[in-house]
BAMAR-339274 format. One line per 4 residues: number of its first residue (from 1); their letters; for each residue z, x, y of C-alpha. Coordinates in steps of 0.25 Angstrom, whole numbers, plus 5000, padded with zeros to 4 digits. Each point is the difference from the previous one (the first is absolute). Layout:
REM residues N
NUM	A	Z,X,Y | ... .
//
This chain:
REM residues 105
1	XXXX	4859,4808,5111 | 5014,4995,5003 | 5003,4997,5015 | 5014,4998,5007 .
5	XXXX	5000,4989,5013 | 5011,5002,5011 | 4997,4990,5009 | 5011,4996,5013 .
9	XXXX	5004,4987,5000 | 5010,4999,5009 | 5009,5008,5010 | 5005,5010,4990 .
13	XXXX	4994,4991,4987 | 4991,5004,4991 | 4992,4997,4988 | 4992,5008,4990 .
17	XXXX	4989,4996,4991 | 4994,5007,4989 | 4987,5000,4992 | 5004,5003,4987 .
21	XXXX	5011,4999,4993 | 5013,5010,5002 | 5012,5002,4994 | 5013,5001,5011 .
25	XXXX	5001,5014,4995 | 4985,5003,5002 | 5003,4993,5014 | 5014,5008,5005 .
29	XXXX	4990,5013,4996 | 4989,4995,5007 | 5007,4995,5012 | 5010,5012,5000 .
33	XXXX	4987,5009,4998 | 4994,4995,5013 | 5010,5001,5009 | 5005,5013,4995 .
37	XXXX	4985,5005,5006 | 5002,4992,5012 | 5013,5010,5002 | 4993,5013,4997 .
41	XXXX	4991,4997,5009 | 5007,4996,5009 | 5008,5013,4999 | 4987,5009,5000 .
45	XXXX	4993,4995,5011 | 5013,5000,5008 | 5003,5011,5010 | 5006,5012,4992 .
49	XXXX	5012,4999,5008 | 5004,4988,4998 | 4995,4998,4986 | 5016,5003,4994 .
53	XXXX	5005,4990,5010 | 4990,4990,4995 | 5001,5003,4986 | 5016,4996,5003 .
57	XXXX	4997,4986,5005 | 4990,4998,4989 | 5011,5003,4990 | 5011,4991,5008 .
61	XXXX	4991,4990,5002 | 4994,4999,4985 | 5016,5001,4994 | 5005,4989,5009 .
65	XXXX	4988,4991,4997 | 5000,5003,4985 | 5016,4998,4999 | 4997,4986,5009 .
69	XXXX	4990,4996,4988 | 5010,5004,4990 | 5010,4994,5006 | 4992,4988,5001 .
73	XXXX	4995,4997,4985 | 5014,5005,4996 | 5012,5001,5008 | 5012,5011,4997 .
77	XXXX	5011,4989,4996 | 4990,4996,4991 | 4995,5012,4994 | 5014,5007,5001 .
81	XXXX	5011,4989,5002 | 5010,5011,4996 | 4999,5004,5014 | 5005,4994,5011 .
85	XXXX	5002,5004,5014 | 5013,5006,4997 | 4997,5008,4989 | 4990,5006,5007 .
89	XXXX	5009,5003,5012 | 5010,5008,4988 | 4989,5008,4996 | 4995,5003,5015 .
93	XXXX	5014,5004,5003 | 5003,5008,4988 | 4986,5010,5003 | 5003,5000,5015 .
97	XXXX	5016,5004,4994 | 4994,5011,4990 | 4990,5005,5012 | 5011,5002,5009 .
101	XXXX	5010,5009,4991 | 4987,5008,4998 | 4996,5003,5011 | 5016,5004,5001 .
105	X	5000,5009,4989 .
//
């Protein structure tokens, strides 16, 4: 039987062990997996009226977290060094441009 360890080291530090071995795909689905079912739990046993607030601070939260760790094992200028601050400030301002004469139209 495989087992996954997540053991808190420090303030917000942690380290996991495993018995067995795992492949970092095997771990991303198991780790996902896991927190995934932490969420829907979370969700179900939440008040009804609250579970679609919730579900959004979940979504927000696991997107901000998830782009962090992307960010971190590779950052945009190194995964996309075509754009820069400015070309991104063109695009924004060319959609928020086409928007407008929509809305016009």
């Amino acid at each position: 039987m495989k087992a996954i360890h997540i053991t808190q080291t420090k303030d917000e530090a942690y380290a996991l062990s495993f018995d067995g071995d795992y492949s970092i795909f095997e771990l991303q689905t198991v780790l996902l997996n896991a927190l995934m079912n932490v969420m829907d739990t979370l969700v179900t046993n939440s008040p009804e009226d609250s579970q679609q607030a919730l579900k959004e601070v979940l979504y927000d939260k696991f997107n901000e977290q998830a782009s962090a760790l992307l960010e971190h094992i590779i950052p945009d200028t190194e995964l996309r060094p075509d754009l820069d601050e400015e070309a991104i400030l063109e695009t924004q301002n060319r959609i928020i441009e086409e928007r407008y004469k929509e809305c016009n139209n």
